[in-house]
C-alpha positions in Angstrom: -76.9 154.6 43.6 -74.5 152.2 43.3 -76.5 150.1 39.8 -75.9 153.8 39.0 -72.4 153.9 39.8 -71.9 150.6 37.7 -73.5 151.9 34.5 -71.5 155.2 34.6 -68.4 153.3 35.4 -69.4 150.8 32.3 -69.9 153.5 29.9 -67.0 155.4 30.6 -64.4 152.3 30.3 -66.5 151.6 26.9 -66.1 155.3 26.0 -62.6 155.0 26.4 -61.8 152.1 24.6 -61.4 149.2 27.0 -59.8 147.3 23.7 -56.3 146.2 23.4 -55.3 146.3 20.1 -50.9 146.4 20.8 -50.7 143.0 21.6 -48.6 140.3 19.7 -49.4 140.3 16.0 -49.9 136.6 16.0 -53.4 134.2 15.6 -51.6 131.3 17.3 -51.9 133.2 20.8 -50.4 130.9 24.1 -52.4 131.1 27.1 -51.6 132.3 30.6 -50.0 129.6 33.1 -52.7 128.8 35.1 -55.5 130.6 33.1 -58.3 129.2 32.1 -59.3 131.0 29.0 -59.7 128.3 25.9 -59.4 131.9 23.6 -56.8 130.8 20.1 -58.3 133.8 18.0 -57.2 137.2 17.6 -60.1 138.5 19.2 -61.6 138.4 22.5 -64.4 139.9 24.8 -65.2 141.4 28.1 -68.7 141.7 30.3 -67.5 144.9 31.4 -70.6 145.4 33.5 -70.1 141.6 34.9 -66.1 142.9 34.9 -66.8 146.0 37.0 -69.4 144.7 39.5 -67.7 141.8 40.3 -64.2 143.2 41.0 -63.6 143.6 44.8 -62.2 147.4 44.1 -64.9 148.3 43.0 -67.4 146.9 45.4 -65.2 147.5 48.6 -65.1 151.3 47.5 -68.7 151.3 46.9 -69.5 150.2 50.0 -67.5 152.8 51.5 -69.4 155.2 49.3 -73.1 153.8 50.1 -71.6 154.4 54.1 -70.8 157.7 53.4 -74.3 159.2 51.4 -76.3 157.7 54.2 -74.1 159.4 57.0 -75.0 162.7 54.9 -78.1 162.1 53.9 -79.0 160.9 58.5 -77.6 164.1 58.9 -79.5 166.1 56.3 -82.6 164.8 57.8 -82.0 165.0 61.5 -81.5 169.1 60.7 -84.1 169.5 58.7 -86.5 168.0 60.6 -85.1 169.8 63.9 -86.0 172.8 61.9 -89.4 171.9 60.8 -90.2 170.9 64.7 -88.9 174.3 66.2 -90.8 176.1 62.8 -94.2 174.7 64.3 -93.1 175.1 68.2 -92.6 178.9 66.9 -96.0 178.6 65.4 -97.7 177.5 68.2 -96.0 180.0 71.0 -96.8 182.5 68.9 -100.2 181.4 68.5 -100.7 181.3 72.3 -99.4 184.4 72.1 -96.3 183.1 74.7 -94.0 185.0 72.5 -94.0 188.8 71.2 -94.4 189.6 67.3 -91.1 190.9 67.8 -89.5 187.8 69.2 -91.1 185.7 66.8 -90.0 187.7 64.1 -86.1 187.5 65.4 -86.7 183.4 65.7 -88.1 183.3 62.2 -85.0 185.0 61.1 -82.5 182.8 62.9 -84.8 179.8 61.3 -84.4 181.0 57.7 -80.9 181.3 58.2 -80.4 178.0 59.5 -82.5 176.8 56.8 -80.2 178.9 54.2 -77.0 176.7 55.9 -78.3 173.7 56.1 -79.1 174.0 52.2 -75.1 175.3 51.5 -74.3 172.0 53.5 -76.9 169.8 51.0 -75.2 171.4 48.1 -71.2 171.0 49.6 -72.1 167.2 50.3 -73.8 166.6 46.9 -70.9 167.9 45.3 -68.4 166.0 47.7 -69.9 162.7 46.8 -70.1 163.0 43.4 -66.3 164.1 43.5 -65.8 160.8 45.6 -67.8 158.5 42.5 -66.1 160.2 39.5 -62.8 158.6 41.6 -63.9 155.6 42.6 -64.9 155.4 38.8 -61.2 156.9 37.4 -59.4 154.2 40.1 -61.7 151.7 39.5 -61.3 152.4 35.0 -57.9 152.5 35.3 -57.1 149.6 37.5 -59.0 147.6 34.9 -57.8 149.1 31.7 -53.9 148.6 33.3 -54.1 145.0 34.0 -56.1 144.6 30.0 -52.7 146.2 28.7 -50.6 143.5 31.1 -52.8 140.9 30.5 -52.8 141.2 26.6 -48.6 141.3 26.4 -49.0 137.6 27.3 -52.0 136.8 25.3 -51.4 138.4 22.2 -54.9 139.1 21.5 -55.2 141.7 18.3 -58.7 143.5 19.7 -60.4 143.1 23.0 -63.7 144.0 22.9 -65.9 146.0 26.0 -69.5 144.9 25.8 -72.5 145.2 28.5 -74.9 142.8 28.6 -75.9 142.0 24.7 -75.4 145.4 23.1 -73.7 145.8 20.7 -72.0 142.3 20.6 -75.2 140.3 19.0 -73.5 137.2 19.0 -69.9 135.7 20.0 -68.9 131.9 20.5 -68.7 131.7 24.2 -64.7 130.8 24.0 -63.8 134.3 23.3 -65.4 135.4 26.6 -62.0 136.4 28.6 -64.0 137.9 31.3 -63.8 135.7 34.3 -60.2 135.3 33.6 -59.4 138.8 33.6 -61.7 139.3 36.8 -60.2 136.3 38.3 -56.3 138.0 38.4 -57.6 141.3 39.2 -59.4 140.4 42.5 -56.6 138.2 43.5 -53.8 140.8 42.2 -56.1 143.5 44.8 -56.5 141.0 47.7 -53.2 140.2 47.6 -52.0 144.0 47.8 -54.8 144.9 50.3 -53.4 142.0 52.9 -49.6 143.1 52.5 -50.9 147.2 52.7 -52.6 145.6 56.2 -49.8 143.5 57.6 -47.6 146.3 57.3 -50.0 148.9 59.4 -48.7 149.0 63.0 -50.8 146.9 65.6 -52.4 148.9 68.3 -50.3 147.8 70.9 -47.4 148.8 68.4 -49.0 152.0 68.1 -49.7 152.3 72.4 -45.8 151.8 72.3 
């Protein structure tokens, strides 16, 4: 689920352009202070697979995700085989004839039902989570495709180019590769807001109070 995650994410930023092309109009481009990109050219290029998977956004909210479809999918399996288990008791009683055809009927009923609720609940969930991944991808896209814009007003750079893995890019010299840069900042730019979002909760003492 989440290699599938990744690819979707990948082909949406692709989709929708992941290329800066407002920068600077300039080939003498300065670098970042403190970067460590050896890009002089107008043109650069990002793993946007190796981007996306390697960005702690994305992989802290997938991991919340993964958490959450196996929650749902425990659940969907302890009902269903609760059901399956009072299916055959039913069977069996009725069998040895310790229920009435009339009673049985009534339980069979109140099965099917159950069955019919517990297939709305399969359906609501399926929906939920793929709700949950188109936003993980839209935060995730857009994080990424912010900082590109910020991260090109200093560089300059006339095109940056979204590739994954070697398709389409057939070849590129390997000093136009601006991805570890770009990954580099974003993690540290989201670590650093994570840790100031936590030291600003309330303790739980501060909370008791």
């Amino acid at each position: 689920m989440k290699k599938s995650i990744t690819k979707a994410l990948a082909c949406a930023l692709a989709l929708t352009g992941l290329l800066s092309c407002n920068g600077r109009q300039s080939s003498n481009n300065s670098q970042i202070a403190g970067g460590n990109s050896s890009v002089t050219g107008d043109i650069a290029f990002v793993y946007i697979d190796s981007l996306v998977n390697g960005y702690d956004l994305y992989n802290d909210e997938s991991t919340k995700f993964m958490a959450k479809q196996n929650q749902y999918e425990q659940e969907l399996q302890s009902k269903g085989k609760s059901l399956e288990r009072r299916a055959m008791e039913l069977q069996s009683n009725y069998e040895k004839r310790l229920v009435t055809p009339t009673r049985a009927q009534e339980i069979q009923q109140q099965l099917a039902a159950e069955q019919q609720k517990l297939m709305e609940l399969r359906d609501r969930q399926s929906m939920e989570l793929a709700d949950d991944q188109a936003q993980i991808m839209n935060r995730v896209g857009d994080s990424i495709k912010n900082y590109i814009k910020e991260f090109n007003q200093k560089k300059g750079y006339k095109m940056i180019i979204s590739t994954q893995g070697s398709a389409p890019l057939l070849y590129a010299d390997p000093s136009m590769d601006v991805t570890q840069e770009i990954l580099k900042a974003l993690n540290s730019r989201y670590n650093k807001k994570a840790s100031e979002k936590e030291s600003t909760q309330p303790s739980d003492t501060t909370a008791k109070k």
